[in-house]
N, C-alpha and C positions, 0 to 999 in steps of 0.2 A: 431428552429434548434434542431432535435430530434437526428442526427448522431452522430456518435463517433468520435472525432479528432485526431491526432494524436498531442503528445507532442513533442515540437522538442527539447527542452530544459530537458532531462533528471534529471540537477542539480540544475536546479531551488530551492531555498530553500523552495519553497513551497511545492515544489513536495517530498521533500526529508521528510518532514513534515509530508505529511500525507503518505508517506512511511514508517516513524518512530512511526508514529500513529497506521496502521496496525497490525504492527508488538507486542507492545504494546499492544491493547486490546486482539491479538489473546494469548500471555502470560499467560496474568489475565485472560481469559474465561480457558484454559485448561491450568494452569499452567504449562506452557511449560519454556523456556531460551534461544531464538531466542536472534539476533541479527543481525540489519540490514546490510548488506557488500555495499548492491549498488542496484539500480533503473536500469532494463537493459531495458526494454520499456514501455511507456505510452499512456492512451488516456485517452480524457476528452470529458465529455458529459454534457451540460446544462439543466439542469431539477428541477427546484426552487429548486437553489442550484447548484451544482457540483458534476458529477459520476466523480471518479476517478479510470481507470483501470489500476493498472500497474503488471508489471512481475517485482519482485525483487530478488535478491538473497540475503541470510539469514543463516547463519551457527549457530550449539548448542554454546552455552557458555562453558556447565561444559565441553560437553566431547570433542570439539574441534574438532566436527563432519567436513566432509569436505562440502561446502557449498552445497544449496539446493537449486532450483528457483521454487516459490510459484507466482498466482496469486490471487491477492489482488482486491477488490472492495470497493470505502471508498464513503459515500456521504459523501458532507462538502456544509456548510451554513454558510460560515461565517458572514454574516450581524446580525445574531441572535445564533453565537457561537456553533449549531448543528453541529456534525459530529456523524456519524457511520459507524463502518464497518459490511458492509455486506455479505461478501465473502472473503475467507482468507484458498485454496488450494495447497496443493503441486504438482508440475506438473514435468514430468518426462525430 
């Protein structure tokens, strides 16, 4: 199974997880102050491990920017605790 799926479950704690994840490494790599609002869609793709694509929205912290929606790309391996994100854009 090489396709993309679609998630139906938005708020799955998983999903919101490595939503939270994203969001986080892209932080710490450019010191940014992101902050997750919400998961607005997902897919998941199986490929030793999990592609997780989602659109989330994300607004600044300090300056209480108005929110923004970024597309995210996270593998996750949980069996062996791997995760990365791969991709972590703002989209208009």
């Amino acid at each position: 199974m090489d396709g993309w799926q679609p998630i139906s479950n938005l708020k799955d704690p998983k999903v919101v997880e490595i939503a939270e994840f994203a969001v986080k490494q892209h932080n710490m790599k450019i010191n940014d102050m992101l902050r997750l609002v919400s998961v607005i869609k997902g897919e998941s793709q199986i490929v030793n491990g999990v592609n997780y694509k989602l659109v989330i929205s994300a607004a600044e912290v300090l300056t209480k920017m108005t929110e923004s929606n970024y597309r995210v790309v996270v593998w996750d391996k949980p069996w062996t605790k791997e995760r990365n994100l791969t991709s972590f854009e703002k989209i208009a």
